[in-house]
C-alpha positions in Angstrom: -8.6 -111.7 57.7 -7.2 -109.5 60.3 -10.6 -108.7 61.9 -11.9 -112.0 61.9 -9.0 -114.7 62.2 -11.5 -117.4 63.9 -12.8 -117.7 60.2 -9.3 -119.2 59.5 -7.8 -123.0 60.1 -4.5 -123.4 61.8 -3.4 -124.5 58.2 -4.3 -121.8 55.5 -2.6 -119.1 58.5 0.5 -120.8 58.7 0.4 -121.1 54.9 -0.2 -117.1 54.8 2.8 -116.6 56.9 5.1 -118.5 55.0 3.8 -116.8 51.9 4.7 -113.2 53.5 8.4 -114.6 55.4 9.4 -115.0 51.7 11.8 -112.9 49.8 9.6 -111.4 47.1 11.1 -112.4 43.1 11.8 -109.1 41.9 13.4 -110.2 38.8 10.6 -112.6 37.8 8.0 -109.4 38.5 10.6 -107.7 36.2 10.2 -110.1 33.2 6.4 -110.2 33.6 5.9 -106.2 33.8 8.4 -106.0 30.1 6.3 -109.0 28.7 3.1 -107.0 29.2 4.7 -103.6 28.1 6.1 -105.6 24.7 2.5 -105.5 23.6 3.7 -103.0 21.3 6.3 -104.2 19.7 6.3 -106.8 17.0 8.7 -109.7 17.0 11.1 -107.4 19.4 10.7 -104.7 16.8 9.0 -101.0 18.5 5.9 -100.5 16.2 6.8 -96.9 15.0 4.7 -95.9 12.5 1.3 -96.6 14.5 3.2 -95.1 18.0 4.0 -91.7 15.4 0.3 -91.8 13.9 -1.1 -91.7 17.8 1.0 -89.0 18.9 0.0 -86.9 15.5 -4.0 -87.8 16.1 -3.2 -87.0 19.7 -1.4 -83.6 19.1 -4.2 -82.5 16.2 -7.0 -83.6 19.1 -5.4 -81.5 22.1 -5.7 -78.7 19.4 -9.1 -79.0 18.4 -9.9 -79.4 22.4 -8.1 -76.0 22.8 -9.6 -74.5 20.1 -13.5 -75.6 20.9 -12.6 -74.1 24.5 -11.5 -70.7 23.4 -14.5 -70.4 21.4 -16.4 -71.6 24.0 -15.1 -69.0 26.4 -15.0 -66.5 24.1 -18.7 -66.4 22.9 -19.6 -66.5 27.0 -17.6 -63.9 27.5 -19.4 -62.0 24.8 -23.0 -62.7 25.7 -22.1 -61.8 29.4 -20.5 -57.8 28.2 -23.9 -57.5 25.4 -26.1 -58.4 28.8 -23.6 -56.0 30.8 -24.2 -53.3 28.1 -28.1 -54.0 27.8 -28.4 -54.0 31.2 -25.9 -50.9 31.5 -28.1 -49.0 28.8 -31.6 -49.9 30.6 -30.3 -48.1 34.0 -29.2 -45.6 31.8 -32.8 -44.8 30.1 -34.2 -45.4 33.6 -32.5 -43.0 35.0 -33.7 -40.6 32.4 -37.1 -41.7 32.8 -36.9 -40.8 36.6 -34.9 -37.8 36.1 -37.6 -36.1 33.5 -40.7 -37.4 35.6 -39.2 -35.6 38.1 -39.4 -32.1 36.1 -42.7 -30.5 37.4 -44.7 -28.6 34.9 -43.9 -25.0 34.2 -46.8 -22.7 34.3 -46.9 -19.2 32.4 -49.3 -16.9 33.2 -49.9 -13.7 31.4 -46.3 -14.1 30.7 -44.7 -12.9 27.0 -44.1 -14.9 24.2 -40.4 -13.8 24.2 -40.3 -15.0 27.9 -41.9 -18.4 27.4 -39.9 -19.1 24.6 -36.3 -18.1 26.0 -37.1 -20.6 28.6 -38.1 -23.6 26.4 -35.2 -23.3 23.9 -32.8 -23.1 26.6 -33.8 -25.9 28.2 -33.9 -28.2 24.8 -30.7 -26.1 23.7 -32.4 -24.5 21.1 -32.0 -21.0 19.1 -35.4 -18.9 18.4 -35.9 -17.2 14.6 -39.4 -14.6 14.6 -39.9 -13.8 11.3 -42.1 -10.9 12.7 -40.8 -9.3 15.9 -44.4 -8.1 17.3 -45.3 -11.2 18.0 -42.7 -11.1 20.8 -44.6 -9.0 23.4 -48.1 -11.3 22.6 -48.7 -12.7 26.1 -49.9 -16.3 26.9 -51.2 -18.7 30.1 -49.8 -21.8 29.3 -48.4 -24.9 30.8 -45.3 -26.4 29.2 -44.5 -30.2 30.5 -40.6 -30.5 29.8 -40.8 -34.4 30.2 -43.0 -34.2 26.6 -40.2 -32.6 24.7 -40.2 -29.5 22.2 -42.9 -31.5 20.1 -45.6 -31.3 22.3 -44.9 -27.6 23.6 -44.8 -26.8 19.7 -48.5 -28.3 19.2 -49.7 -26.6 22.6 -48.4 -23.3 21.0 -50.1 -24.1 17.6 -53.9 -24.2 18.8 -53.4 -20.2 19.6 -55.3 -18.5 16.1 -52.4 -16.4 14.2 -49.6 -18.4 15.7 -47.5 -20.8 14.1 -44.2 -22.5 15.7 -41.9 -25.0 13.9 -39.2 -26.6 14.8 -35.8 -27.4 12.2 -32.8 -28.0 12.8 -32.4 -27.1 16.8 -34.2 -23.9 15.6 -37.7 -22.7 16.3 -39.3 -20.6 13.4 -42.1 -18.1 14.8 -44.5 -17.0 11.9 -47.5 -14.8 11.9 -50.7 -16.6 10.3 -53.2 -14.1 8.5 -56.6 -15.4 10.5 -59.2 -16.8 8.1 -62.3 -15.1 8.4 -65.5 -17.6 8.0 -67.8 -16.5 5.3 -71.1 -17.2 6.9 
């Protein structure tokens, strides 16, 4: 009305004008505003019994919203530390992945049994046992790959005829094998 007043006749502005020079009724905007809030009472009497039931069926709701929400952040909060610790643990095994590929193989040449073994065991913390203590001073060319683990070096060791290395308990056991002779 304001941007376009032409739109108006003399008439329905004046009659605007009046409308806004008046005093506005407060008391009659009073009695409307209590006859729309009486909506809960009955016959001037407060409705008590269904205002108590909403407020308990309100108050058991809010908890149940709580509740689903701690739950809810609770079980996010968990799958996000499992894929911190999975993700944690695959660096970790990485890591060792990189850090044994980078272990170049060790090559013995002509080099005593005693020798070669002192250095495998200490580098998979290991004791040695030699149930015969000649064998010691046997020499060998070999090429033990730390990165394959005592296993491997063990079966390497085991191809030699009159050699036999097991491995127990953090312990390798060095026995003497009585070669078989072929009966051709």
């Amino acid at each position: 009305m304001q941007e376009h007043p032409e739109l108006y006749t003399e008439h329905q502005l004046e009659s605007l004008m009046e409308q806004l020079d008046k005093e506005p009724d407060v008391d009659a905007a009073w009695q409307e505003f209590e006859s729309k809030l009486s909506l809960n009472t009955d016959a001037g009497k407060p409705m008590r019994w269904y205002s108590s039931m909403r407020k308990i069926a309100a108050a058991v709701v809010g908890i149940l919203l709580v509740s689903v929400a701690t739950f809810a952040t609770v079980s996010i909060v968990q799958k996000h530390a499992v894929k911190r610790a999975k993700k944690a643990d695959t660096a970790v095994v990485a890591e060792q992945k990189q850090v044994s590929a980078a272990i170049a193989p060790v090559r013995f040449e002509n080099i005593a049994l005693d020798s070669i073994l002192t250095k495998v065991a200490s580098h998979y913390n290991l004791s040695v046992n030699y149930n015969d203590e000649s064998v010691k001073s046997l020499k060998f060319y070999i090429t033990w790959q730390p990165d394959k683990g005592v296993s491997h070096f063990i079966r390497k060791m085991n191809m030699f005829d009159g050699l036999h290395l097991s491995f127990k308990q953090d312990t390798i056991y060095i026995d003497v094998v009585e070669a078989e002779e072929d009966g051709l």
